[in-house]
N, C-alpha and C positions, 0 to 999 in steps of 0.2 A: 291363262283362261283357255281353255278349248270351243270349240266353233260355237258347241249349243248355248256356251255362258255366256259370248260374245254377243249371240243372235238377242239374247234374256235380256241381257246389259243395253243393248241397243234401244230397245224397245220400251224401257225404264222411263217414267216421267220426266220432265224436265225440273231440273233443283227450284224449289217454291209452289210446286204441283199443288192444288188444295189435296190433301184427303175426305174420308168419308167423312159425312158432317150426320150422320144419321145418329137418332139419338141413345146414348145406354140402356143397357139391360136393366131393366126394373122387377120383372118378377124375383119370386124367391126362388133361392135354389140351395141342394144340399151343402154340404160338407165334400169340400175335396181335397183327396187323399196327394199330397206331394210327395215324388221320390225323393229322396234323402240323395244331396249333395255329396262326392266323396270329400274329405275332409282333407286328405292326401295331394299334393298336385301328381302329377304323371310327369317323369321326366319329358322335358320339352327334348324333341327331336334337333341335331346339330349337323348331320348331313351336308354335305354343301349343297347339295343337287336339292334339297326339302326346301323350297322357297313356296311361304303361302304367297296366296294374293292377299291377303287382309289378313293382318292381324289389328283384333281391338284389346287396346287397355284399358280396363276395370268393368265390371259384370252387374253394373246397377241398370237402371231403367233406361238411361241413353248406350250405355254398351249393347243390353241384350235386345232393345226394339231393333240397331243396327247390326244385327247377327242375326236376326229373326228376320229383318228383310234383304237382306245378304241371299239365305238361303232359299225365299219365296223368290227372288232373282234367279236361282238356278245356280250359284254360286257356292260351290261347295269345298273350295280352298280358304280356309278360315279356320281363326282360332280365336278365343276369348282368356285373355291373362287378367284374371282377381289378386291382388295381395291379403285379402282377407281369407279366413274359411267358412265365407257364407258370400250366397249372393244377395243384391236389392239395395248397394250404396246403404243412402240416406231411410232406406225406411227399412222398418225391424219389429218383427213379431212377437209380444210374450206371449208363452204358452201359459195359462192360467189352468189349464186341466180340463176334461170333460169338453172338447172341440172349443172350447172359449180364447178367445187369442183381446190382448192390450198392445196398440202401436204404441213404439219406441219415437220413432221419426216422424216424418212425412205422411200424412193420412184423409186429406181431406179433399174433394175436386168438387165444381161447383161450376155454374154456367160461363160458356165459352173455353169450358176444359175439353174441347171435343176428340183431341188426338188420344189421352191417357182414357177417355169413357171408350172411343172406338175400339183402343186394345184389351180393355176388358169384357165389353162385349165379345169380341174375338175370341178371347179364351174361356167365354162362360162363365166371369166373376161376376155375379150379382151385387148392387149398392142397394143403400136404404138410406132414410136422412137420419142426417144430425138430430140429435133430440133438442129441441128447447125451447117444449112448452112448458110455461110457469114463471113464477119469480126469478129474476136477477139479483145475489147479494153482493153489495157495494163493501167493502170493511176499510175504515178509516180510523186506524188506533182503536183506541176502545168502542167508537162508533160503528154503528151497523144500517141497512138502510135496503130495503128490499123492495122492490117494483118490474114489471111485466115489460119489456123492451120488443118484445113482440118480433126476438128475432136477430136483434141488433143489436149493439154497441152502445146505444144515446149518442150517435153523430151527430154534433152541430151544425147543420146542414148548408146553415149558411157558410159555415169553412171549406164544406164541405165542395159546394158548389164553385168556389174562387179555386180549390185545385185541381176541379175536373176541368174545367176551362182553360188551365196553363197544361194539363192532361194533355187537353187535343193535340200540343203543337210538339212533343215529344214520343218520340216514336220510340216504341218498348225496344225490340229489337237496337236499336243504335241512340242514344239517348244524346250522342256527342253531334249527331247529325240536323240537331235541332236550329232553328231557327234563331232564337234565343239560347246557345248551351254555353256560351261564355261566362254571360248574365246568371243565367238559372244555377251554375255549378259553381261558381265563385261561391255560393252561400249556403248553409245548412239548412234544414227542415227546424230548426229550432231559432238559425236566425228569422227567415223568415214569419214564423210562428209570434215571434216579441211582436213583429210590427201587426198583429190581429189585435192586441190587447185583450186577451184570454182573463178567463176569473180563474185563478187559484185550484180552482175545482175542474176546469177544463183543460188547463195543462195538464195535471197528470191523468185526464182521458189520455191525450192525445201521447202523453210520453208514453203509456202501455200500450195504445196503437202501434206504437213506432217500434219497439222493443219484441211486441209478437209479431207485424207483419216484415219487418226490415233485421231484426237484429238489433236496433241500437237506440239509445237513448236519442233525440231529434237534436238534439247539437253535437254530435256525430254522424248523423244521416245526413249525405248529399240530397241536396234536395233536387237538384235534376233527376237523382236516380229514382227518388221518391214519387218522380212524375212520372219517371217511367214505368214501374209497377201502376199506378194507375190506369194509365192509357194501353197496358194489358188486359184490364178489368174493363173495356170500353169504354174508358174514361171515364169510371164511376165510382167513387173510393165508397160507396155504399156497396157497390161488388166486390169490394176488396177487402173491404171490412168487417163484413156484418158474416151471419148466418145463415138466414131467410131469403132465397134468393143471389147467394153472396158464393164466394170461393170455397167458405166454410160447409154448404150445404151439407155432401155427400159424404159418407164412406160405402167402403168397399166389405161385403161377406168376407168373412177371414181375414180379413186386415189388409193392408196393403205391398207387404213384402209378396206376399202370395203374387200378384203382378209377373215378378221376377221370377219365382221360384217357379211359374209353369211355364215360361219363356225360358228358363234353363232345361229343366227338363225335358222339352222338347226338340232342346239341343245335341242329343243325343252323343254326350264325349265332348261338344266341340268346346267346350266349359273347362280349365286348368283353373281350381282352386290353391290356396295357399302359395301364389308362384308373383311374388312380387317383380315387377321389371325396375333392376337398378340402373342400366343404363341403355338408349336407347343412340346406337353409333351407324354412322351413312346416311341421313335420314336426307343428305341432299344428291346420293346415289341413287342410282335404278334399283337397289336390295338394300333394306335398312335391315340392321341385327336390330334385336331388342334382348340381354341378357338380364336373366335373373336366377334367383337362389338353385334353380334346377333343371340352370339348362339355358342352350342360346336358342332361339329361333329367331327365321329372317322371312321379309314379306315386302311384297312390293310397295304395299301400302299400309299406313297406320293410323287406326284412328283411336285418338287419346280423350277415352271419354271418363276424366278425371276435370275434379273441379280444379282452376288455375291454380288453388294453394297445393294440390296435391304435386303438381306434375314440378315443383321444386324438390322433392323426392326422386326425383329421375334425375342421373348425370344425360346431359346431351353434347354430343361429340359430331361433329364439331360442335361448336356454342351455337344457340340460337342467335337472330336477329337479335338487336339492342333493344325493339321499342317491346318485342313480345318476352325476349328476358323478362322485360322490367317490371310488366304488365302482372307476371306468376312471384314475380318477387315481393310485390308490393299488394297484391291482393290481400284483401281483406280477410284477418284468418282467428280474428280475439271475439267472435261470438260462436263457440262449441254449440250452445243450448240446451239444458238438461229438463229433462222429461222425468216424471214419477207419475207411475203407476198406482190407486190404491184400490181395492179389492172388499166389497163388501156382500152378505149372504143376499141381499136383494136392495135395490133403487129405493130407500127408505124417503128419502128426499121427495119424490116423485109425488106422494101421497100426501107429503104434508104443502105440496102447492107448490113447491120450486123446483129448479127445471137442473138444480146441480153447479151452474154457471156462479161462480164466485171470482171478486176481482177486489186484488187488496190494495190499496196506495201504500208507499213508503213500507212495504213489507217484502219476506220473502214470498209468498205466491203473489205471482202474475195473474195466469187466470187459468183457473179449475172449471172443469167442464165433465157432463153425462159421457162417458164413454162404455156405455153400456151394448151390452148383446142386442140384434133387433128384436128381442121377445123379453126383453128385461127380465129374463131368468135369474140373476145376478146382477148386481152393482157394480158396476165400476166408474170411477172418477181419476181422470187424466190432470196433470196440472203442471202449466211451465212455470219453473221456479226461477228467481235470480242465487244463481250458484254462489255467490261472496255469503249472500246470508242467508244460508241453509247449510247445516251442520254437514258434513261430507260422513258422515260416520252416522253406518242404515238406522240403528234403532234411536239416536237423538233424532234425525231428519224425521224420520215418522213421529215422533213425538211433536215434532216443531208443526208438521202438519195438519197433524190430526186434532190440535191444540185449535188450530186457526179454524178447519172447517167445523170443528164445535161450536164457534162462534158464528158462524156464518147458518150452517146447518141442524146445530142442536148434539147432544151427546150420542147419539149415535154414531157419528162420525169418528168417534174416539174407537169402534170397536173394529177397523179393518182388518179381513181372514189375508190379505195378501198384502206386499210391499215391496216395489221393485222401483230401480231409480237408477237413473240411465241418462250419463252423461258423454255426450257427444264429445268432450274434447277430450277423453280419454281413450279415444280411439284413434290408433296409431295413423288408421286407414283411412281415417275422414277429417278429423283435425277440428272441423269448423262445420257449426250448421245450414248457419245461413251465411249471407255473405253484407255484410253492412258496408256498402261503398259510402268513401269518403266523400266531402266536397273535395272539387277538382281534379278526381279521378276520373271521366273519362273524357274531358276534353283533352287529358294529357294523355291514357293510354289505350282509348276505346278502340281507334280503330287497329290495334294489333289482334282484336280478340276474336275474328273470325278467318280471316284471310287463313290460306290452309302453307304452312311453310316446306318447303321442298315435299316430301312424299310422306309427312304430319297431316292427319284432318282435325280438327280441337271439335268437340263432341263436349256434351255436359248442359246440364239445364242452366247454367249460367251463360250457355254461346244461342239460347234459344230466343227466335225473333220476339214471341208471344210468350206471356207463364214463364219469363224466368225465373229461375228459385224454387218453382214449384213441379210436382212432376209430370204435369200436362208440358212443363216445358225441356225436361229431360227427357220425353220419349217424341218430343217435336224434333228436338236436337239430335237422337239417333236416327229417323227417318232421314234428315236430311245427310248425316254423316254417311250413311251407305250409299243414296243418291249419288255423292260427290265421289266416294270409291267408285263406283260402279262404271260413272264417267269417264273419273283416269283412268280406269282398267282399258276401256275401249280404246283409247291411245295407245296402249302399250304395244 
C-alpha cells in the first residue's frame, strides 16, 4: 500500500461499524442499461514483483460490495477472480424480452435488510412490493381451498410465538454461542415440532415453511440453526415468514442480479471472469499465490467470498486447520433449489380475485407466486418446486405445471408464452442454494466459521452476523471482509 491507501486504511471504521440505516429508494425509476461482462478472463498477471494487496474470490454480492469498498478506501491494488462467466453468485436474471427480466435465485429483501436496500439506493436501483393482494390457493390432491391471508402464510401464531421466545436467546451471527446450544442443537425443527402436537394440516404448513425458508424438510433442520434465522428477523418468524411486513416484502426494478452487474461495472477491469482459482498455496506466508485456469496471481491478502461447500473446490497448501477443514467439508450442500419461471401475456389471476400465490401439499410445487413486472404489463408466476418430483425434461415439467396451476388458477394457466427452469444444483459454481444446517452442526464446527486463517478472510452470506443466507447478509459479509483487509493491510 502506498502512504495515501495507508492514511484511507487508517481512518476506516472499526470491524462492526453500524452502516447507513437510512431507508431505500422507493420512487420509480427507468431501465438501466448494464455493460456486458467480458465473458473471456484476461490472463491473470505471474510477475513475481505483481503482488496485489487483495485479492477476492468469487464476484457475487459479498465479493463485489468488498471490492466496491476496497476501492471507496482508496485501495486500488485489487483483483476479483469469478469461476463462472457471469457475475451475482446466487441471484440470476431471465431476460423475458422487451426490458422484462424473471429472477432465477435470490430476490426478495424486506424490513431490517438495511445493508443490501442501502447498496441499492447507492446505485439507483429502485424496489416495489411483492404483490399479494387476493386470494391464497391451498391444493391438497384433488382438493382445493382458497382464502385471503392478508399477506401471510396462516402462522399459527401460537407456535409461532414459543419460537420467538427461544429466538431471543440465540444469536444469528453465532448460533453455537448460545446459552442453551447444546440442548437446542441436539434436536431437530421436526423433533421439537412432535412435541406441539400439530393437526395433520399444520405440519405440512410448517414442513413447506421449512423447505422455503431453510432448505429442508424439519427433521433435517437443526433446530438451533432455525433459531437462528429467526432472531435475524428480530425474533419474529412472522418476519421471517410472511410477506406483508415480512423478509418477502421487497423486490428490486430489474431484478436483483442487476445489484451485481453495476458493482461490476463500476469496477472497471478489476473483474477476471471465467478464471476459476484451483489452488490457493502460502496462505500462511506474507504473499499467498492463488492459481487458476489462466494464470497464477499472488496477494497479500485474500478474501474467499464463496459459500463453505464451494471452497472444497480449492486445493489449499498447506492443509487448513482441522476444525475449519471439516467445517467446508461437511457443510451442507444436498439443497441445490430449482426455481421455474412461467410467462404469461398478462396477470389473468389478478382479476379473477387471486393474488397468484399457490401452495400444494404432497406435490411437486411448493409455492408459486405473482412475479410480475411493477405495471403488470405481463404475467409472470415464479415457483419453487421439489426437484425428485418434477419431470427434469422442459416440456413434461411445464406440462406438470401448468396442469397444477389450472387447478389452482383456472385454464388459463395451461396457456404460458414463456418457460424457463432453473436448477441450482447444476451449477458447477454454486452446487447448493441454500444451506440446511444439520442438528449438531455448530456446536461441533461453528466456531471455525469466522475466525480469518493465516492471510484467508471467509466472506459469504453464510459468515454473516444478521440475514444469513440471504443477500442483506452477503453484502453485510463483504463490508466487513474489506474492513478486516484493510486492517491487516495497515500492519503490513
Amino acid at each position: 500500500m502506498d502512504e495515501k491507501q495507508k492514511r484511507v486504511a487508517s481512518d476506516a471504521p472499526p470491524s462492526g461499524a453500524n452502516l447507513s440505516r437510512r431507508g431505500f429508494l422507493g420512487a420509480a425509476a427507468g431501465a438501466v442499461a448494464v455493460a456486458a461482462m467480458p465473458s473471456e478472463a484476461a490472463a491473470l498477471r505471474t510477475n513475481s514483483d505483481d503482488v496485489l494487496d487483495v485479492v477476492i474470490v468469487g464476484a457475487g454480492l459479498a465479493g463485489l460490495t468488498a471490492a466496491r469498498d476496497l476501492r471507496r478506501a482508496g485501495c486500488e491494488s485489487f483483483l476479483v477472480l469469478e469461476a463462472s462467466d457471469r457475475v451475482g453468485g446466487r441471484t440470476l436474471n431471465h431476460d423475458l424480452g422487451n426490458g422484462y427480466i424473471s429472477e432465477a435465485g435470490g430476490q426478495f429483501i424486506g424490513p431490517g435488510q438495511t445493508a443490501v436496500a442501502d447498496l441499492a439506493r447507492e446505485l439507483g436501483i429502485a424496489t416495489f412490493p411483492t404483490y399479494y393482494q387476493g386470494k391464497t390457493v391451498f391444493l391438497a390432491g384433488e382438493g382445493r381451498v382458497a382464502m385471503d391471508l392478508e399477506g401471510t402464510f396462516g402462522t399459527d401464531m401460537k407456535i409461532a410465538e414459543q419460537l420467538n421466545e427461544l429466538a431471543r436467546g440465540v444469536p444469528s451471527g453465532a448460533p453455537w454461542q448460545a446459552e442453551r446450544a447444546a440442548e437446542l442443537d441436539a434436536m431437530s425443527l421436526g423433533d421439537w415440532l412432535v412435541k406441539q402436537n400439530l393437526k395433520p394440516e399444520d405440519r405440512i404448513g410448517w414442513s413447506i415453511g421449512s423447505l422455503l425458508s431453510g432448505g429442508a424438510m424439519p427433521a433435517k433442520m437443526g433446530f438451533l440453526h432455525f433459531l437462528s434465522m429467526i432472531n435475524s428477523a428480530n425474533s419474529s418468524y412472522e418476519q421471517l415468514d410472511s410477506i406483508k411486513d415480512s423478509a418477502q416484502e421487497t423486490r428490486f426494478v430489474g431484478g436483483s442480479q442487476i445489484l451485481s452487474q453495476k458493482m461490476a461495472q463500476a469496477l472497471e477491469g478489476k473483474v477476471r471472469l471465467s478464471a476459476p482459482v484451483r489452488q490457493i498455496s502460502d496462505w500462511d506466508q506474507s504473499v499467498v499465490s492463488l492459481h487458476t485456469d489462466n494464470g497464477t496471481v499472488r496477494a497479500r491478502r485474500v478474501i474467499v467470498a464463496l459459500t463453505p461447500a464451494l471452497c472444497n473446490q480449492v486445493h489449499f497448501d498447506p492443509p487448513l486447520p482441522a476444525l475449519r477443514h471439516e467445517l467446508q467439508r461437511r457443510w451442507p450442500a444436498h439443497t441445490p433449489g430449482r426455481k421455474v419461471t412461467l410467462v404469461y401475456a398478462k396477470p389473468f389471476w389478478r382479476e379473477q380475485g387471486y393474488n397468484g400465490h399457490v401452495i400444494q401439499a404432497n406435490g411437486p410445487l411448493l409455492w408459486a407466486f405473482d412475479n410480475s413486472p411493477p405495471d403488470g404489463s405481463i404475467g409472470v408466476i415464479n415457483t419453487f418446486v421439489t426437484q425428485s418430483m418434477l419431470a427434469s425434461e422442459p416440456a413434461r415439467a411445464q406440462a406438470q405445471l401448468t396442469d397444477i396451476l389450472a387447478q389452482a388458477l383456472g385454464d388459463h394457466a395451461r396457456h404460458c408464452t414463456q418457460f424457463y427452469d432453473h436448477d441450482w444444483g447444476q451449477d458447477p459454481w454454486t452446487i447448493s442454494c441454500v444451506s440446511a444446517i444439520a442438528p449438531g452442526f455448530w456446536t461441533r464446527y461453528g466456531a471455525a466459521l469466522h475466525p480469518a486463517v493465516g492471510k484467508l478472510i471467509w466472506s459469504g452470506t453464510e459468515t454473516a452476523d444478521i440475514w444469513a443466507g440471504y443477500m442483506d447478509g452477503a453484502v453485510r459479509s463483504g463490508h466487513r471482509a474489506a474492513l478486516q483487509a484493510l486492517q491487516a493491510l495497515r500492519q503490513v
